[in-house]
C-alpha positions as protocol buffer text, in pm:
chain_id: "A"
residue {
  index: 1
  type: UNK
  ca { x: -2014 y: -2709 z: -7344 }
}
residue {
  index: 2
  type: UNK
  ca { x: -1912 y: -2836 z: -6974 }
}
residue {
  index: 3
  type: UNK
  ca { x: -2229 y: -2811 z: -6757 }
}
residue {
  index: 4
  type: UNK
  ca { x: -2107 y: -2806 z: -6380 }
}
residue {
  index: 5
  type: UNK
  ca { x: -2425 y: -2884 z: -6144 }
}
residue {
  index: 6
  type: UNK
  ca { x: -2262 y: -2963 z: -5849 }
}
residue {
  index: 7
  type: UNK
  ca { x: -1960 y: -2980 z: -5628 }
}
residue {
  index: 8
  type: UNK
  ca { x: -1828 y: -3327 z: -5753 }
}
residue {
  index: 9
  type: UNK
  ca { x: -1855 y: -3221 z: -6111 }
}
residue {
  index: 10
  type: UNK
  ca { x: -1640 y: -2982 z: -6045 }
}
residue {
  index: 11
  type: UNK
  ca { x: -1428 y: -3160 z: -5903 }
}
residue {
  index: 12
  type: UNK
  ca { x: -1412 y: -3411 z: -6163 }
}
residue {
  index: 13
  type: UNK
  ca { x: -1359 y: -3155 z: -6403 }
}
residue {
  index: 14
  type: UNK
  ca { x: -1025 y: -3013 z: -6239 }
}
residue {
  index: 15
  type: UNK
  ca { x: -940 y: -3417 z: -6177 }
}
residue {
  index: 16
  type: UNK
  ca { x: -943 y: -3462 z: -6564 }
}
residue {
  index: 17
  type: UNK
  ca { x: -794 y: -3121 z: -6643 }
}
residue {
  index: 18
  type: UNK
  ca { x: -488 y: -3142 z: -6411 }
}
residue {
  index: 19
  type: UNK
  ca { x: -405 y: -3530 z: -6542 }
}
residue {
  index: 20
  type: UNK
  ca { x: -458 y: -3371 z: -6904 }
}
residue {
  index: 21
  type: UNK
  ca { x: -224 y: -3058 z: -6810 }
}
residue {
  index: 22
  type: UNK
  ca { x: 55 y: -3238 z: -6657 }
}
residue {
  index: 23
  type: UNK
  ca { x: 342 y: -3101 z: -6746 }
}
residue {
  index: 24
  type: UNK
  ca { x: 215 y: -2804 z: -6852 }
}
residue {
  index: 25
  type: UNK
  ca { x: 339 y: -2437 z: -6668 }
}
residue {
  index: 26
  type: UNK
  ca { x: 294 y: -2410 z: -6304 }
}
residue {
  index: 27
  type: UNK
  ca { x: 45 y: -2097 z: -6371 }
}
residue {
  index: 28
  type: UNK
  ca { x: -204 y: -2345 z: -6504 }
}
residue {
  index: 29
  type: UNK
  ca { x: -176 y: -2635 z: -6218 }
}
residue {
  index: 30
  type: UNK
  ca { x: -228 y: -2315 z: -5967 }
}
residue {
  index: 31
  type: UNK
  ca { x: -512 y: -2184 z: -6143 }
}
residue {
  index: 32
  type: UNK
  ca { x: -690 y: -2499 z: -6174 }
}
residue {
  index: 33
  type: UNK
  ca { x: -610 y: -2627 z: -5799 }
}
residue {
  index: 34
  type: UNK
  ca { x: -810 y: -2272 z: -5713 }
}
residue {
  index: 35
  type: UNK
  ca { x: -1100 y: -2297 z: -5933 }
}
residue {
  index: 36
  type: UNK
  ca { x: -1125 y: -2653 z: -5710 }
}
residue {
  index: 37
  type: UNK
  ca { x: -1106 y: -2432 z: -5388 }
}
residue {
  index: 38
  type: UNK
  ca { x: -1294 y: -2154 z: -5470 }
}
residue {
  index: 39
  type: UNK
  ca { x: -1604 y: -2358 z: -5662 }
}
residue {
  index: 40
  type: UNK
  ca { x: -1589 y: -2619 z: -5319 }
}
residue {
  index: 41
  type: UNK
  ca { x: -1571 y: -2301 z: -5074 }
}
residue {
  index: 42
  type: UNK
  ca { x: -1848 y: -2105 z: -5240 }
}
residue {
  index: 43
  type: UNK
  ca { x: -1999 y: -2443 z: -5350 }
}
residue {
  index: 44
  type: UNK
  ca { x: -2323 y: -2421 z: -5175 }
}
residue {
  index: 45
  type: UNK
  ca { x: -2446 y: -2076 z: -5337 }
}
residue {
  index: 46
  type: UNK
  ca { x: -2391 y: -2135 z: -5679 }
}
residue {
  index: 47
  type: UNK
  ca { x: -2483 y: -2493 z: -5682 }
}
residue {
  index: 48
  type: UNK
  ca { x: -2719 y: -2526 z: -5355 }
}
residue {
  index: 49
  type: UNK
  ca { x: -2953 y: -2207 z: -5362 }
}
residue {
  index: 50
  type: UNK
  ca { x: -3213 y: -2200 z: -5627 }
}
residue {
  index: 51
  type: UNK
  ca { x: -3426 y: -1918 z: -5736 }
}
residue {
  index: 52
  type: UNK
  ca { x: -3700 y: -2044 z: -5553 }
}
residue {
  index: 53
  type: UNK
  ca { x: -3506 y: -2047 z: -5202 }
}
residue {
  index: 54
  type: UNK
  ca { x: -3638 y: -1919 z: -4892 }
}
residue {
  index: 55
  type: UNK
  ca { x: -3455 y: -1662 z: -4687 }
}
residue {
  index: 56
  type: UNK
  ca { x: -3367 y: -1926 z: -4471 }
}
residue {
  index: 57
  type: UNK
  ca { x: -3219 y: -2148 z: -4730 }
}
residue {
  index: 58
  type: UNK
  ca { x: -3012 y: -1890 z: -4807 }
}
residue {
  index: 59
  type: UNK
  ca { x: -2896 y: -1796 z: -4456 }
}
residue {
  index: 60
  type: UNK
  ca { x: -2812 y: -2197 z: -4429 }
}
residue {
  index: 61
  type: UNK
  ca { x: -2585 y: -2165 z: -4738 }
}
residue {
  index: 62
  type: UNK
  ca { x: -2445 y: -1845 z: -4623 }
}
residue {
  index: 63
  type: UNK
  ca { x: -2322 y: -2025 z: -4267 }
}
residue {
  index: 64
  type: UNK
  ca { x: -2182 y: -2321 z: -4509 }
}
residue {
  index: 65
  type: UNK
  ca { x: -1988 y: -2027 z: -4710 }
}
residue {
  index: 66
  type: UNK
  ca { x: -1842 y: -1885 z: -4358 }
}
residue {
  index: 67
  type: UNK
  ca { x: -1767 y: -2220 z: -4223 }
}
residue {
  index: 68
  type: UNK
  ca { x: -1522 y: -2248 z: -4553 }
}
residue {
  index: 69
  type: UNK
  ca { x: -1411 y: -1904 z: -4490 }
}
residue {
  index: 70
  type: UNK
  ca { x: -1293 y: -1994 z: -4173 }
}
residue {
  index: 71
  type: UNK
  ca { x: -1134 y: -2251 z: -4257 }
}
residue {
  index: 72
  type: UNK
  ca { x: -926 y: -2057 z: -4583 }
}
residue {
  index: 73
  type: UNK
  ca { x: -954 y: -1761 z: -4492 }
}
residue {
  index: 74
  type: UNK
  ca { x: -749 y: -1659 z: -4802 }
}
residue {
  index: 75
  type: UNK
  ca { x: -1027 y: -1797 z: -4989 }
}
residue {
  index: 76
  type: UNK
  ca { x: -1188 y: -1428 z: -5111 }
}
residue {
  index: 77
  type: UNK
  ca { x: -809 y: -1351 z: -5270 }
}
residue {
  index: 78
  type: UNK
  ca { x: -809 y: -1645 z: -5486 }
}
residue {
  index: 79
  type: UNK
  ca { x: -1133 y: -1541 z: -5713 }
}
residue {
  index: 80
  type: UNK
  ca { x: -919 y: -1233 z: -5814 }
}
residue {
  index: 81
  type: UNK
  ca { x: -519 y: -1230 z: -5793 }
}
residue {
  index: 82
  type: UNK
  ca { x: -327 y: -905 z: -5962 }
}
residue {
  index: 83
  type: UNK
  ca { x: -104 y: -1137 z: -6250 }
}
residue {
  index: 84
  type: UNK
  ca { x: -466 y: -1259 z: -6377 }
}
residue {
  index: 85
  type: UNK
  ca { x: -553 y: -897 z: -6433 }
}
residue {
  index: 86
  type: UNK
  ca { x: -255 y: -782 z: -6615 }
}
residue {
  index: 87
  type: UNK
  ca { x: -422 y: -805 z: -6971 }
}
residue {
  index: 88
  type: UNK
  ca { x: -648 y: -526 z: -6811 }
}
residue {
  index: 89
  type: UNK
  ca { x: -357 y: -289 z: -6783 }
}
């Protein structure tokens, strides 16, 4: 079982599965290379807040999470894209 605690991990984990994926369908190397985006842009509340944060520990993260969403604004859009759903149709 791959246990992700932090940022870097994941990043290390989509490092070693896009070398171990090379030449593998396009589909794959974009899915990875947004599970990268999407764990670094939402990074800091799912690996940052703990269940014993404060309300301003979580307002922190929060401006951390907007900061990124500035930045990739598209970032929301990746979590969810309509050819991932299709086995739900």
């Amino acid at each position: 079982m791959l246990l992700v605690l932090e940022v870097n991990d994941l990043h290390k984990f989509v490092g070693v599965a896009l070398h171990t994926s090379a030449g593998e369908d396009d589909y794959s190397h974009d899915k990875l290379s947004q599970l990268k985006i999407v764990g670094s842009g939402y990074g800091p509340l799912i690996y940052k807040l703990k269940s014993t944060s404060n309300f301003e520990s979580f307002t922190k993260y929060c401006k951390e999470v907007w900061l990124s969403l500035e930045q990739t604004p598209k970032l929301p859009f990746l979590l969810v894209r309509k050819k991932d759903m299709d086995y739900l149709i």
